[in-house]
VOGU-3710 file (C-alpha; in Angstrom, 3 decimals, decimal comma):
1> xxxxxxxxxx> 4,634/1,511/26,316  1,875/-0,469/26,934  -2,048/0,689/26,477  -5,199/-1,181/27,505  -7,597/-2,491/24,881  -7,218/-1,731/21,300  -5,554/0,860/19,593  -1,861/1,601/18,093  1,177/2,192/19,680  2,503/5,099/17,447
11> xxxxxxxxxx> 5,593/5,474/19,036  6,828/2,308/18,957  5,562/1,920/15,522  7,777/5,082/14,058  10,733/4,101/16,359  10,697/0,613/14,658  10,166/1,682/11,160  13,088/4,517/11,128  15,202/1,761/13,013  14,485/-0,748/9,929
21> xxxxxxxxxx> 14,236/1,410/7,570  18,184/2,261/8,408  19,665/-0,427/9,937  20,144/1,389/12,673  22,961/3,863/10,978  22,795/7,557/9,359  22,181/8,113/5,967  23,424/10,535/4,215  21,667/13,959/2,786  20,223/13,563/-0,816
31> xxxxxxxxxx> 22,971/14,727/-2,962  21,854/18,890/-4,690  23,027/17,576/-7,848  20,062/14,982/-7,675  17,699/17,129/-6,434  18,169/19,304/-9,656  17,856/16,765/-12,070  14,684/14,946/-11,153  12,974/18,203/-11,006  14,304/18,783/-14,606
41> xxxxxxxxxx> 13,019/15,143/-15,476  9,563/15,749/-13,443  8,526/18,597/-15,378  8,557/15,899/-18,415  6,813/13,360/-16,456  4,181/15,687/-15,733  3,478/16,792/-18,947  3,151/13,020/-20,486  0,914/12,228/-17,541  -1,393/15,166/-18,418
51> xxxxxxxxxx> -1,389/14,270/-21,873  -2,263/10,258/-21,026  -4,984/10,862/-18,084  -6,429/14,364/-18,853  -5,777/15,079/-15,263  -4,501/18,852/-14,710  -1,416/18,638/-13,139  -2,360/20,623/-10,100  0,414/22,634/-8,434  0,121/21,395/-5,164
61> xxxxxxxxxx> 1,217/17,592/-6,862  3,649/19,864/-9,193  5,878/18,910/-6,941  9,158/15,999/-6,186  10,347/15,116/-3,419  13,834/13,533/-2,477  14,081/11,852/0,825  16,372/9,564/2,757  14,949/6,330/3,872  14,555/7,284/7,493
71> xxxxxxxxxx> 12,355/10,386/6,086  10,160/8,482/3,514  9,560/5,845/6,786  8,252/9,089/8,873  6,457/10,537/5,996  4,623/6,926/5,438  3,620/6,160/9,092  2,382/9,572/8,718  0,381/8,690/6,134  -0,734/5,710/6,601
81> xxxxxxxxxx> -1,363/6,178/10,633  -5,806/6,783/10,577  -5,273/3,279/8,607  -2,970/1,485/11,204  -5,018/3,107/13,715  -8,166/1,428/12,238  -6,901/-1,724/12,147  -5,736/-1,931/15,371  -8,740/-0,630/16,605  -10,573/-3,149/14,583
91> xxxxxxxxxx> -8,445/-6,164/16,114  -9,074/-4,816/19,867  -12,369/-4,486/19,594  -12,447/-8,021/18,096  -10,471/-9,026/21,131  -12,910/-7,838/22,984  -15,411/-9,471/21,582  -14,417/-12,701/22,118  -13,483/-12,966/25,661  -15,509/-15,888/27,451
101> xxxxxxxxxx> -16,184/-15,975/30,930  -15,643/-19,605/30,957  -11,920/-19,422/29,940  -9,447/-21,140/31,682  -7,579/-19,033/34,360  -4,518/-19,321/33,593  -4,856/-19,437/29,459  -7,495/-16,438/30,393  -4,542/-14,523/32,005  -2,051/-15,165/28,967
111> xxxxxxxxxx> -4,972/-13,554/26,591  -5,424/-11,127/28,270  -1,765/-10,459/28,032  -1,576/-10,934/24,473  -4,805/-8,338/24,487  -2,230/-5,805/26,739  0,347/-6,649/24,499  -1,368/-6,341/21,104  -0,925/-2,145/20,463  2,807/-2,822/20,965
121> xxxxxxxxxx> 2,858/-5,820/18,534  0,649/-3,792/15,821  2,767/-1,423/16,542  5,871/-3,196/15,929  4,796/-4,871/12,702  3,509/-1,520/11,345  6,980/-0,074/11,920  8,976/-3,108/10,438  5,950/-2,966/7,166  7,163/0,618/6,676
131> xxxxxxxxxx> 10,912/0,326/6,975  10,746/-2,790/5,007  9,111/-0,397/2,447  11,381/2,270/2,843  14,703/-0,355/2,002  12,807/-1,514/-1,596  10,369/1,528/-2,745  11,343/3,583/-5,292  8,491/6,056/-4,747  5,280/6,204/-2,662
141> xxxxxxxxxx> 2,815/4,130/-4,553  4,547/0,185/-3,893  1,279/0,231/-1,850  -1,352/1,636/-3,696  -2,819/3,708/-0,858  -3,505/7,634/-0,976  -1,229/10,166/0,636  -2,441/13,027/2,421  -4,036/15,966/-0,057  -1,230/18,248/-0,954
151> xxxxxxxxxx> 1,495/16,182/-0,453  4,449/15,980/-2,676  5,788/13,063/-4,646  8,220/11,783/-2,527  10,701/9,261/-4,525  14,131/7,437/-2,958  16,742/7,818/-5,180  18,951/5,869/-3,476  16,596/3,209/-4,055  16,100/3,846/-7,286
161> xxxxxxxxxx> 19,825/4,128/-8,402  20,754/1,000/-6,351  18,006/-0,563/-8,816  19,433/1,068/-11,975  23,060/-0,831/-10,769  21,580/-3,539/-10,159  20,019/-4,510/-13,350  22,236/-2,411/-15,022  19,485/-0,452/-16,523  20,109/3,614/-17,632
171> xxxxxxxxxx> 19,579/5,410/-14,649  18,089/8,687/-15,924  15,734/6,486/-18,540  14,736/4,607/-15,113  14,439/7,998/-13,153  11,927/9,363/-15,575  10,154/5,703/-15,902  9,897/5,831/-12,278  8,314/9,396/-12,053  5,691/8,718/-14,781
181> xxxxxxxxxx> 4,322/5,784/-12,919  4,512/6,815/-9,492  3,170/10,479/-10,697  -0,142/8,663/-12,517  -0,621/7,498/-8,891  -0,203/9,905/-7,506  -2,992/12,242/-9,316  -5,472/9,067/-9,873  -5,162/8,446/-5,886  -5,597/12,470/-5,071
191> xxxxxxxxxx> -9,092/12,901/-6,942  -11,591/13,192/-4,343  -13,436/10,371/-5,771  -10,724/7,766/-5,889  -9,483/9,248/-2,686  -12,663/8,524/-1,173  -13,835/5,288/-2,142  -10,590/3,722/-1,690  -10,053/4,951/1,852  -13,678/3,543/2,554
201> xxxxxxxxxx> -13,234/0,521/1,359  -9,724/-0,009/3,388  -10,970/1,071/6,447  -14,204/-1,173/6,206  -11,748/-4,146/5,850  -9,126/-3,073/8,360  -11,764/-2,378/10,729  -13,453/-6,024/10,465  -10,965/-8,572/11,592  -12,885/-11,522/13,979
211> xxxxxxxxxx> -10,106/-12,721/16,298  -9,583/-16,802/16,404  -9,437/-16,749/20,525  -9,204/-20,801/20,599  -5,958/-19,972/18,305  -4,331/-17,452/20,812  -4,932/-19,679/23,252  -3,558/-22,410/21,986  -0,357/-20,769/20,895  -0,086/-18,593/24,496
221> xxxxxxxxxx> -0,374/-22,422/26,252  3,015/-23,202/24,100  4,798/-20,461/25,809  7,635/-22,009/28,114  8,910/-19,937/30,909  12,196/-21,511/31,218  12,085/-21,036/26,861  13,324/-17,816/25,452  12,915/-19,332/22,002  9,239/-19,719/22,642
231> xxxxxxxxxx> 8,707/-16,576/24,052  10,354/-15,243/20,408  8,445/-17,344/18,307  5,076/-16,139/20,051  5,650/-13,226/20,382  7,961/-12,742/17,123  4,593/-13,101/14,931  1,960/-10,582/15,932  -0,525/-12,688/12,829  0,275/-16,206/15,417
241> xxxxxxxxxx> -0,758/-13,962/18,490  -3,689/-11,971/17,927  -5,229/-15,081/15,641  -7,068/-12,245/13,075  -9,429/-14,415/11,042  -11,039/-12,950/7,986  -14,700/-12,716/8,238  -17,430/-12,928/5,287  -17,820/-9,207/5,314  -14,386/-8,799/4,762
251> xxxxxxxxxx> -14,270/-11,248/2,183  -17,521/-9,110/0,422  -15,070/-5,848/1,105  -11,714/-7,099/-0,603  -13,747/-8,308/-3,839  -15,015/-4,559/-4,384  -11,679/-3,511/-2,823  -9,651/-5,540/-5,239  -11,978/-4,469/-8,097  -11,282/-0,546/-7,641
261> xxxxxxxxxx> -7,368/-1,252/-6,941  -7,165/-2,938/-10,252  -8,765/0,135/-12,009  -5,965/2,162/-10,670  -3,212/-0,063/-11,511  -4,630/-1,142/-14,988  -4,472/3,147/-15,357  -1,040/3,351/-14,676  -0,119/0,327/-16,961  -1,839/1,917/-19,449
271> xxxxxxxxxx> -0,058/4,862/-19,061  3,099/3,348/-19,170  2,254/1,527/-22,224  1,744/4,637/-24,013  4,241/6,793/-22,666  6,920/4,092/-22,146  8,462/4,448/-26,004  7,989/7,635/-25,815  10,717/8,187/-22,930  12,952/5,399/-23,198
281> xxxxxxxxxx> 14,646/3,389/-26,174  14,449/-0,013/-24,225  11,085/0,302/-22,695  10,427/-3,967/-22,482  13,554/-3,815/-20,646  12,793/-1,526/-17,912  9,406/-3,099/-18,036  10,310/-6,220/-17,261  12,950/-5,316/-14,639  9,846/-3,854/-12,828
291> xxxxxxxxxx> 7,792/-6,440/-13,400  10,771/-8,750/-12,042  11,261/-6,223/-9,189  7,037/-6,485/-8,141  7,543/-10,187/-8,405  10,172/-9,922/-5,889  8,434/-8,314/-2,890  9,339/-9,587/0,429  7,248/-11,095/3,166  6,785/-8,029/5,178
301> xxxxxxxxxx> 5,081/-6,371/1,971  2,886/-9,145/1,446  1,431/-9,344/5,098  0,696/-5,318/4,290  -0,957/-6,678/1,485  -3,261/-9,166/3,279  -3,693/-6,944/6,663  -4,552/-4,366/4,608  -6,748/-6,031/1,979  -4,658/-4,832/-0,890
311> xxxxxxxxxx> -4,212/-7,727/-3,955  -1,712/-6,560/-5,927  -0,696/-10,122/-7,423  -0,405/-10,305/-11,496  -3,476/-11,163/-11,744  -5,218/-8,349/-10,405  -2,787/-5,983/-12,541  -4,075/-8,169/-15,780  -7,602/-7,872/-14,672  -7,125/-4,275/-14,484
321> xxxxxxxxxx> -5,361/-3,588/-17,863  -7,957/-5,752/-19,871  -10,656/-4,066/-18,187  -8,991/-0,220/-19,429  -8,311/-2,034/-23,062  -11,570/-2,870/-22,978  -13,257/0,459/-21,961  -11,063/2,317/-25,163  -12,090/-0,413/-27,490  -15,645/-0,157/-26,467
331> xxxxxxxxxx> -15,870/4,071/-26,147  -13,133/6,072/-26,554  -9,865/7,034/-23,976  -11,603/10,144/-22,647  -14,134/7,493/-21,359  -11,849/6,460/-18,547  -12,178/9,784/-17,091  -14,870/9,040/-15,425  -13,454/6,127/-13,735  -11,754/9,472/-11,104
341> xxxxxxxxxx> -14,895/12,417/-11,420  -17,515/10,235/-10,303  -18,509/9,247/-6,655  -19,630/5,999/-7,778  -16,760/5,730/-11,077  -14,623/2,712/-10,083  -15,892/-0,447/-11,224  -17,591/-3,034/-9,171  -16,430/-7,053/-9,252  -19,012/-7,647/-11,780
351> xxxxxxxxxx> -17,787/-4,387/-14,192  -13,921/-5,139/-13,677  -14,342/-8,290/-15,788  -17,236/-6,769/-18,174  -16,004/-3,365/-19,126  -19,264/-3,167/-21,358  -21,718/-3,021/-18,098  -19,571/-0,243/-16,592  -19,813/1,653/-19,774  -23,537/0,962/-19,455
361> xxxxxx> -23,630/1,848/-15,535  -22,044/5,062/-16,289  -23,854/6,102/-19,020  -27,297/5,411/-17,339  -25,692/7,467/-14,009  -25,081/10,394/-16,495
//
């Protein structure tokens, strides 16, 4: 269970996500009858998607996916794992880094259990980020991250129709809504380019956590023996106990992290904006309920968000969108194809704000 130094404890990380992700009880199998009609609803999502992005459809993301909640958890931490791994590697060897030989004894031995203890915690909060995720997505993209080359789209439709009752929206309009956006994703994210320079940029962040050792220190001293409520709050909050402080190169990362992320997700509004009416006789209403629903995320998707450097507030999904609106206004929609055939095509912080200099950047490149 436990491992020295850095790293992730993978086991405890997929026994805690398929334990959160379920409650702790069985699911049942994804009805046939389901299975049937998204494929009949994907082959229309994939042909508006073509149409919108100019991305072939390739046949290896031709494909849908219906899982259970317990199997979208394993396929995530699947995923997702060389990312986890970074960052816990990233955090350990921060750890590392700041032990001081002139530590306290006794406050030296409690870091050096929190160090012993920190591939379990990662662990842990990586499993309870991807059940959490597994309870509310409605398809693979809630975190904008790439999924292995080849892989299917893998949607939740018991997620998705628990949404549909919920705000009482037309479940086979919000199926198909659902499939659009998540497919646009899905091909945007599997270009080698995007693919690429996204994963770079994510592990450069994940990788360059500083660790605050004054603050694990401090909060290890708190611990009372004779407390088991102490002992829960510590350890309860893996962010309290291993202290992670962004650094200035991280800081330099997430603004040309954020930049490309809103790129992708100004895309896939885009998209939606087109295709929406196309699909759907009330598509404000299914807009907003998403909208309403991204609003809504929970605190275990927004400590992804920051651990992982991922800002995916309103205001990086506005800063996208202007920035695509801009690019069609200045050139012409087959101009955004670049943005996922070049190495270098996702704008920079300066470009995402001033569509004009990544027309100009691109141009010059050519």
């Amino acid at each position: 269970m436990f491992q020295s130094g850095g790293g992730l404890n993978f086991d405890i990380a997929r026994q805690t996500g398929l334990w959160v992700a379920t409650g702790g009880k069985s699911e049942p199998n994804v009805d046939p009858v389901q299975r049937i009609r998204y494929e009949e609803l994907f082959t229309i999502a994939a042909l508006h998607v073509g149409e919108a992005t100019g991305l072939v459809i390739e046949a290896a993301a031709a494909a849908v996916q219906l899982a259970t909640r317990a199997e979208w958890a394993a396929a995530a931490l699947d995923a997702y794992r060389p990312i986890l791994e970074q960052l816990a590697t990233g955090v350990g060897n921060a750890q590392s880094s700041a032990d001081s030989d002139d530590t306290d004894p006794a406050i030296g031995f409690l870091g050096g259990l929190g160090k012993m203890m920190s591939p379990v915690l990662i662990g842990m909060q990586s499993g309870v980020m991807i059940g959490q995720l597994a309870q509310r997505s409605l398809g693979p993209y809630d975190l904008p991250l790439p999924r292995p080359a080849g892989a299917p789209l893998q949607m939740l439709p018991a997620n998705v129709d628990a949404f549909a009752s919920d705000w009482d929206l037309p479940v086979d309009d919000l199926r198909l809504w659902v499939l659009v956006e998540e497919l646009t994703y899905h091909v945007i994210l599997s270009t080698p380019a995007v693919r690429a320079r996204i994963e770079q940029l994510v592990g450069e962040y994940v990788g360059g956590f500083s660790i605050d050792s004054s603050n694990i220190e401090s909060q290890l001293g708190e611990i009372d023996p004779a407390d088991a409520s102490s002992l829960e709050r510590i350890f309860g909050n893996p962010e309290v106990l291993l202290g992670t402080i962004q650094t200035a190169e991280q800081r330099d990362t997430l603004s040309r992290l954020t930049a490309a992320v809103a790129a992708v997700l100004g895309t896939a509004d885009h998209v939606m904006d087109h295709v929406g009416p196309r699909i759907t006789g009330q598509p404000r209403v299914l807009a907003e309920a998403l909208r309403r629903r991204r609003a809504g995320k929970d605190e275990d998707q927004k400590f992804a968000e920051r651990m992982l450097g991922l800002s995916l507030g309103p205001d990086t999904r506005d800063r996208g969108l202007a920035f695509i609106n801009g690019v069609i206004e200045r050139a012409n929609p087959d101009a955004l194809g670049q943005l996922w055939t070049k190495a270098n095509g996702l704008p920079t912080p300066a470009e995402i704000d001033a569509p004009g200099l990544w027309l100009a950047r691109t141009e010059f490149d050519d």
